[in-house]
N, C-alpha and C positions, 0 to 999 in steps of 0.2 A: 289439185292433182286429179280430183274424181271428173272433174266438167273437161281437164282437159282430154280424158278417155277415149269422150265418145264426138271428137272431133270428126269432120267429113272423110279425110283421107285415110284414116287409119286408128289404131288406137294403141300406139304403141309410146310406152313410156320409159324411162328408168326402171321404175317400180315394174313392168312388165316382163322388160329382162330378166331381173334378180327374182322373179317369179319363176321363172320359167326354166331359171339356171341354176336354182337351187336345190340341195340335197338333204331328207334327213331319213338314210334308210332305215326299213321297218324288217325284211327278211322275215328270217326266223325268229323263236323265241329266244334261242339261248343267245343268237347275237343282239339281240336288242337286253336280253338280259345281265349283257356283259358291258355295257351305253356303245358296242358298235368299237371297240377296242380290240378288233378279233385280226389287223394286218399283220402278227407274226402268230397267228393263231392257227387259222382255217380250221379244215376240217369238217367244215359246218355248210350249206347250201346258200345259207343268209351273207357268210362271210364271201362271195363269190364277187359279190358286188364291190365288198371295201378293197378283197384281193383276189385277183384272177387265180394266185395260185393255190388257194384252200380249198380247190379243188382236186388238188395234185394230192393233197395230205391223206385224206383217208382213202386205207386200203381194203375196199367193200364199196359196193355201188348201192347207192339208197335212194329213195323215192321218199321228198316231205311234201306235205299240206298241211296250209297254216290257215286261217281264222282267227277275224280279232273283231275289236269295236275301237272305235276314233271317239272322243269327247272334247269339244272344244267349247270353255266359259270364258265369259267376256266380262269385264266389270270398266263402265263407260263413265264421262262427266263433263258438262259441257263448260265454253265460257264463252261468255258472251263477246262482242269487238270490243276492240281497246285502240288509243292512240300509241302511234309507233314509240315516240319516246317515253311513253310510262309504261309502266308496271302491268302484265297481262293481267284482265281481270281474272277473278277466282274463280277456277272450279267446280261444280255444283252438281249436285245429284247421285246417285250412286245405280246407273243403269244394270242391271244384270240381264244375262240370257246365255241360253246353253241348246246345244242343239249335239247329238250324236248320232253315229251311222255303222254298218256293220260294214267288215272289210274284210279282203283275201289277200293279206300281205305277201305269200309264198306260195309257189309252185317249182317243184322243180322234180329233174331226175339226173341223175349222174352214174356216168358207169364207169366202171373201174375195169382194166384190163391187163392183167400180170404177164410179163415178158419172161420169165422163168430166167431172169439172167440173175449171176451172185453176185456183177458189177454193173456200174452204166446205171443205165436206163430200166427202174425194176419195172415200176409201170410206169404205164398212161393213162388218160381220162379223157373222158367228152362228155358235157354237161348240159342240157337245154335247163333252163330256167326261169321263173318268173319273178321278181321281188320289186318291192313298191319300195320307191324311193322319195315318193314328196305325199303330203295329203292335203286336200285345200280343204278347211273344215272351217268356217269360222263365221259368228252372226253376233253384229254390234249394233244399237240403237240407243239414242240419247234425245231429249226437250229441254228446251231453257227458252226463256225472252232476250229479245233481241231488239234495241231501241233506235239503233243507228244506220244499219246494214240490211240489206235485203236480198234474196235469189234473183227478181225481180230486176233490179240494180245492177246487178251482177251480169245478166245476159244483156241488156240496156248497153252496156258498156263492152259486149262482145260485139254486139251491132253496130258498131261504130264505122261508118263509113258506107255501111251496105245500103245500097241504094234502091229507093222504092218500089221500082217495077220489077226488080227482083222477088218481091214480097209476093206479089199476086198472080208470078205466072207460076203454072204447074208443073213447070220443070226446073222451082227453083233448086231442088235438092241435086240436083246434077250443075249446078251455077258457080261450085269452086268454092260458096261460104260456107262457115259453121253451120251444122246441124241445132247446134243447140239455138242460136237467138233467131234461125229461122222457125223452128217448131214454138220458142217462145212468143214469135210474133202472134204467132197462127193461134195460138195456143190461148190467147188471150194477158201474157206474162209482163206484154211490153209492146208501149204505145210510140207513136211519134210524134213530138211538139213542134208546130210549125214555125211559131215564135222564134224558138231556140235553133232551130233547125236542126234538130238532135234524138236520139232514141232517149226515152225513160221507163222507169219501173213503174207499174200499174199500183205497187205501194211506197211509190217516192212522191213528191211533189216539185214542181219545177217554178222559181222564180225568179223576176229580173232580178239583177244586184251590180248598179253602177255598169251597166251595155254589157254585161254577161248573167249567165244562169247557174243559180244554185240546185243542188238537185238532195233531197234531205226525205228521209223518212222519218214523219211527223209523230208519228206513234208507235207502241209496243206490239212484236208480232212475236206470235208462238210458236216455234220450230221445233220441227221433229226431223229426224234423220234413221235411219236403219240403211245398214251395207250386208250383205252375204256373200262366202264363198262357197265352192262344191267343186268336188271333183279329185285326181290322183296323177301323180307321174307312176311309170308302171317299167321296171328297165327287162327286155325280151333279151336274155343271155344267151350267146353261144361261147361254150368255154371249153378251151383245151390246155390241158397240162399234163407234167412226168413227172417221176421223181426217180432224183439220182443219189443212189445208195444209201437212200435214207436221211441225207443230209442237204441236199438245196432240192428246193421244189419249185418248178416253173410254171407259170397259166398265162394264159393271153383269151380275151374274149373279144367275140363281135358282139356291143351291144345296141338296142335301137331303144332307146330311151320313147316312149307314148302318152301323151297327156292330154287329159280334157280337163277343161277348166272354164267353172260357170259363175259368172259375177254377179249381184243385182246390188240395184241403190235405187234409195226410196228418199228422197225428199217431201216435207211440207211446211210451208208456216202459212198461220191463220191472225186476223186481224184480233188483236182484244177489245178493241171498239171499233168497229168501221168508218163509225164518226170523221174518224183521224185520217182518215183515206179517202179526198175525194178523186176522183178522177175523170179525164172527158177523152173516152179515146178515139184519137184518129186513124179513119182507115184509107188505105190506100185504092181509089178507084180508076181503075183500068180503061176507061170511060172518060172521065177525066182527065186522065194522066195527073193526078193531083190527091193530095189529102184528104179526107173528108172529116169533120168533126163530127161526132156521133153524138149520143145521149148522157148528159153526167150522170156518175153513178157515185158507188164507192167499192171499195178494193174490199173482198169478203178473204177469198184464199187463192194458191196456188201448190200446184202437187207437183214434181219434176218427177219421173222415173227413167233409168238405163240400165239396160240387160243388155250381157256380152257373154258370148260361148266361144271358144276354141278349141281347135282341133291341133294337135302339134306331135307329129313324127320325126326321131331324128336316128344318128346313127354316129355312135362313134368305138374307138379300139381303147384295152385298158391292157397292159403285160404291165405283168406284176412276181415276184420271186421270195420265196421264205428259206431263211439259212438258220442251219445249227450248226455253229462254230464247238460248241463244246455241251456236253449234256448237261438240260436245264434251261439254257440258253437259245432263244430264238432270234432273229431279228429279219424285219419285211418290209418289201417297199413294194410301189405301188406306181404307176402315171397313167394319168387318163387325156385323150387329146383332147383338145376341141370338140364340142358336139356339132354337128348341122343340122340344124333343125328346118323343118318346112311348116310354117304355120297358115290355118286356115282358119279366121275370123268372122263373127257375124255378130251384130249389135243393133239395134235402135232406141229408138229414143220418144218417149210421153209426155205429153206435157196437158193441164187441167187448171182452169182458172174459175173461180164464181164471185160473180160481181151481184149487189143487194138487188136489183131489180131482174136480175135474170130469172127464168123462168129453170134454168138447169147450166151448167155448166159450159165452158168454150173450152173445145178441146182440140190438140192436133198430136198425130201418128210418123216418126217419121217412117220412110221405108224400112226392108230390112238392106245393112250394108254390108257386104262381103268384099274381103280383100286377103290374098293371099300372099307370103312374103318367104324369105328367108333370114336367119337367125344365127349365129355362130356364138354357141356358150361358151365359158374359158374353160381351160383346161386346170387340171387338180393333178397334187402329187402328194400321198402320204406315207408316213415312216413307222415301223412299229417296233415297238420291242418286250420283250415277253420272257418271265422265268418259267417254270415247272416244277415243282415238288411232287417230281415221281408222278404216280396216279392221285393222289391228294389232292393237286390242288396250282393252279398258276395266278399269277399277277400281270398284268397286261395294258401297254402304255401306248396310245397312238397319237401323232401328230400328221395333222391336211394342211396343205394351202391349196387355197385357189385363189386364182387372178381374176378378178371381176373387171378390170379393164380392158380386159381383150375382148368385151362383146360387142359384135357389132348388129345392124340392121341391114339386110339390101334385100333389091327386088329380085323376084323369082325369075323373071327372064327378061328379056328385051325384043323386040318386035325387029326382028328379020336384021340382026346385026345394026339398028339406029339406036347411036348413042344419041346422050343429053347431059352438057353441063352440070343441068339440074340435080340435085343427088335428093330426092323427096325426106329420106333419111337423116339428112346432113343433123338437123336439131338433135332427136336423141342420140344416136353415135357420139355427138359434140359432149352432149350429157354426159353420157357414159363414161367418156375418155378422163372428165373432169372429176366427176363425181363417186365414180366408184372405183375403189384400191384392190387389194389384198384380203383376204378373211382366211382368219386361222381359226383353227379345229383342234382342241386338246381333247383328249378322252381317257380314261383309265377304266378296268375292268377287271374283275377275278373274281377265279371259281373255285370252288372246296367241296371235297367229295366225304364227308362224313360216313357216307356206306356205300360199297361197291356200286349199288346200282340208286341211289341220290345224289345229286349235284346240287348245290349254294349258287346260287351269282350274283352280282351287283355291279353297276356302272355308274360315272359320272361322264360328264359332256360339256362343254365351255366352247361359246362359238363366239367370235366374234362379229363387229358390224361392219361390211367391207365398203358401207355408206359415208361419203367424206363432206366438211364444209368449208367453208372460207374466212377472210374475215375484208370486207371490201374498202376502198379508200375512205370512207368516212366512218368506218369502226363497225359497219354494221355484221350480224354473221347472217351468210349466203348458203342457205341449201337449193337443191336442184330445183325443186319447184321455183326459187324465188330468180333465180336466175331463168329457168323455163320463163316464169313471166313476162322477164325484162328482157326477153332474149336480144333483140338488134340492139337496144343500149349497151350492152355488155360487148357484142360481137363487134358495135365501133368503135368501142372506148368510151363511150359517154358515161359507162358504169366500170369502175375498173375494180377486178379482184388482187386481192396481194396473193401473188405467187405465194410466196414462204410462210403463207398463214394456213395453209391445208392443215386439214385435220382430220383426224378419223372418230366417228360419234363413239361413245367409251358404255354404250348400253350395249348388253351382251344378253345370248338365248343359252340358257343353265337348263339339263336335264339330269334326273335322279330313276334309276333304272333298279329291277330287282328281280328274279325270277328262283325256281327247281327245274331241273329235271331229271326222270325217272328213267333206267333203262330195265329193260326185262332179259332175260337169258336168253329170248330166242331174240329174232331178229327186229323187234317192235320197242320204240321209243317214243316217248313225249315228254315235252316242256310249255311251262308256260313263263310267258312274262308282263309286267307292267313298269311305265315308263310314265312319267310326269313332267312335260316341259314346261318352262316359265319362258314367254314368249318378250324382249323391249315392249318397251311402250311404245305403240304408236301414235302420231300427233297427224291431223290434217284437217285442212279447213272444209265446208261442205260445198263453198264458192270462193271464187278470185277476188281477193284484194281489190278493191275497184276505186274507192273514195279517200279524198285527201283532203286539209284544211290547210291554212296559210295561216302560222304564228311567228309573228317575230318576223315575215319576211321570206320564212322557209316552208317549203311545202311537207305534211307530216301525212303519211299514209293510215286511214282507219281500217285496220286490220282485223277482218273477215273473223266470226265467230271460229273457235278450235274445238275438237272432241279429242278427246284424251281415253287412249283405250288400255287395257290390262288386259292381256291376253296367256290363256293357257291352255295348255290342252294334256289329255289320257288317253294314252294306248293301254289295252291289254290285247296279247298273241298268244294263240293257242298253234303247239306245233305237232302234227302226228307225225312220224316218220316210221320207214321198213328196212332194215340193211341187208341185201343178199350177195 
């Protein structure tokens, strides 16, 4: 998933999508102190976002500012490759790392404007607002030995096909192939054997076997990985609502959802005897037009790195409505369209190799690559419902769905009305359609006011994984990457999925919420809150599945080392707020 990233045309994935289209609003304090259970609630600035019309509900205009800090731990463990029909190997190590940032979860202002009528329409409202809706906080890192598989290998095997006087001109990067086994060529990562007539890992070894070539890493390498994120979705609120005689309250906003988003990946693995590594590599000369065999050496290390920023604005409508049928009783709904997002990318790609006789390393840079697209997130609809005990105290229930399979990819424009067949998109949209469902959002909340001017709160949160799998004609189970893989085998049949074995993954993101807040007599209030999510696990390999052996007749795939991450993360929000 990671190497397919920083591919030449773009870097858009599954995993980019549900990145991008995902929500875990932060507001205020008291609504994140209630786990965001506030859609027959309102009343609150934070709540603006879950319902357009909590903003209708109170009758006073107020101005908040909120402050918090983000903490995101990781606990990592690698395993090393395994054959496809045994048992993954174990586990190992217990990587930790933590990294925290401060943050401005809220801004907003809202004003209230009383119609002096005793029916209808008492008031209105118009809201500008700010509230952060996503946070990318997170730094994972994991080593283990690795005896069969190599990164090396790995790009070897993306170079398949690419032809050598592609290698040596200086416009290869504009030539339509992968960035990645072009900067590995350059880079020192991966030689050409003339013999074979084939790419290899500069930590594989290639030999005949009966008029073909085997390609085997002979010895133990030591890998090290670290991934980082950074960055915020950020939703810019325009919000209008009424209320009518106290008992249905209406809002509708324009909002424009804004996010930057900064990725980094660090790859390395190092020889444990170079012994084990010899290598002769050949270069391509221009001059020649032909290979040239260079100086044997041995294989020392190799460092991969890819950095990726995004730029992403979008804009979409949310009307939403809270009713008191009878006193005590609330209940509120919610629908949000589609977003349109316009995304502005940029990425490149490192790559560092040292071989025993060099004087210093072989290194190559790619360019920087920019690409700009459009984005269509799914749309969400949530239900609420809510008692009151007078000033004391309420209880507060909400239910989301969103559609994850209505997102799609396409190009920002077209050149003077000329179509193309071609849909550059066509792979992930296919993904998407296939792989991602439904996710539902349970939440519960309530508040207790022990003294007129303290309030209690506490929240739960339960989300599901809207990420679906397979199970394929010979039993195997298919997630998106593995199909990303084998994409054309699958698209002609050569690989086929059982329809009726969809599944949806059954790991779920569980938060536990808790806050006060305090009101004064005159028009000045504050809360705080803190929030503790327990993030699934996530699984992924550092390089593509590349190597396979022949048992029995059948061909069995040596399946790419995995890093097994635990992930969580800490909020705490500070909210000042003023009512006048």
């Amino acid at each position: 998933m990671l190497l397919a990233a920083a591919s030449l045309l773009s870097a858009q994935t599954v995993w980019d999508a549900l990145t991008y289209s995902r929500n875990d609003s932060y507001g205020t304090a008291r609504t994140m102190g209630m786990g965001n259970a506030v859609t027959a609630i309102g009343g609150d600035l934070g709540s603006v976002s879950v319902n357009p019309a909590g903003g209708a509900v109170s009758y006073f205009s107020q101005f908040t500012f909120s402050t918090g800090v983000t903490s995101a731990s990781s606990s990592t463990a690698y395993a090393a490759s395994y054959d496809s029909y045994d048992q993954r190997a174990a586990y190992t190590g217990d990587f930790r790392n933590s990294k925290t940032n401060m943050t401005i979860p809220n801004f907003g202002l809202n004003l209230c404007f009383d119609t002096y009528e005793n029916t209808g329409i008492k008031t209105w409202n118009f809201g500008f607002i700010i509230n952060r809706s996503q946070t990318y906080n997170s730094i994972v890192s994991a080593s283990g030995s690795e005896g069969h598989t190599s990164i090396t290998g790995a790009m070897a095997a993306a170079a398949k096909g690419m032809p050598g006087d592609i290698l040596g001109d200086n416009s290869k990067f504009d030539s339509g192939y992968g960035w990645n086994p072009l900067c590995a060529y350059d880079g020192g990562m991966i030689n050409f054997n003339s013999a074979a007539g084939s790419y290899y890992g500069s930590a594989e070894t290639v030999t005949a076997n009966a008029g073909q070539y085997d390609y085997e890493v002979l010895g133990w390498l030591k890998q090290k990985i670290g991934t980082a994120t950074q960055g915020s979705k950020q939703d810019i609120i325009f919000n209008y609502g009424f209320n009518v005689n106290d008992r249905f309250f209406f809002g509708a906003s324009f909002n424009c959802p804004v996010i930057n988003y900064k990725y980094s990946e660090y790859f390395n693995e190092a020889a444990d005897d170079p012994a084990d590594f010899p290598v002769t590599p050949e270069y391509w000369s221009s001059k020649s037009n032909a290979y040239i065999k260079g100086t044997s050496t041995n294989y020392l290390e190799s460092t991969y790195e890819y950095s990726y920023v995004s730029d992403v604005s979008g804009i979409n409508l949310k009307i939403g409505a809270i009713w008191l049928p009878a006193d005590g009783i609330r209940l509120g709904a919610a629908i949000q369209t589609p977003t349109a997002y316009t995304i502005h990318e940029r990425w490149y790609i490192d790559v560092a190799t040292e071989f025993a006789d060099a004087s210093e390393s072989i290194s190559s840079s790619s360019p920087t690559a920019e690409s700009t697209y459009n984005f269509r997130a799914p749309y969400s609809a949530n239900f609420g419902l809510a008692y009151t005990f007078g000033r004391s105290g309420l209880f507060s229930f909400d239910y989301e769905l969103t559609d994850y399979s209505i997102m799609r990819f396409s190009e920002e424009t077209t050149d003077e009305g000329f179509f193309t067949y071609e849909d550059p998109f066509y792979k992930v949209n296919r993904l998407n359609r296939l792989f991602c469902g439904v996710q539902h959002s349970l939440r519960a909340g309530a508040e207790y006011r022990p003294l007129p001017y303290l309030a209690l709160r506490a929240g739960i949160g339960l989300v599901t994984n809207p990420e679906m799998h397979y199970t394929d004609s010979d039993g195997y189970t298919v997630y998106a990457n593995d199909y990303s893989n084998f994409f054309q085998q699958y698209e002609k049949g050569l690989f086929k999925l059982d329809a009726g074995s969809a599944e949806y993954s059954h790991d779920m993101l569980f938060s536990v919420s808790a806050g006060a807040g305090f009101t004064s007599a005159g028009s000045f209030y504050a809360d705080i809150a803190v929030r503790h999510t327990s993030l699934p696990d996530q699984l992924y390999s550092p390089y593509s599945t590349y190597l396979n052996h022949n048992v029995g007749g059948k061909n069995y795939d040596i399946v790419s080392p995995s890093i097994k991450s635990t992930l969580s993360l800490f909020d705490a929000v500070l909210t000042l707020g003023w009512r006048f």
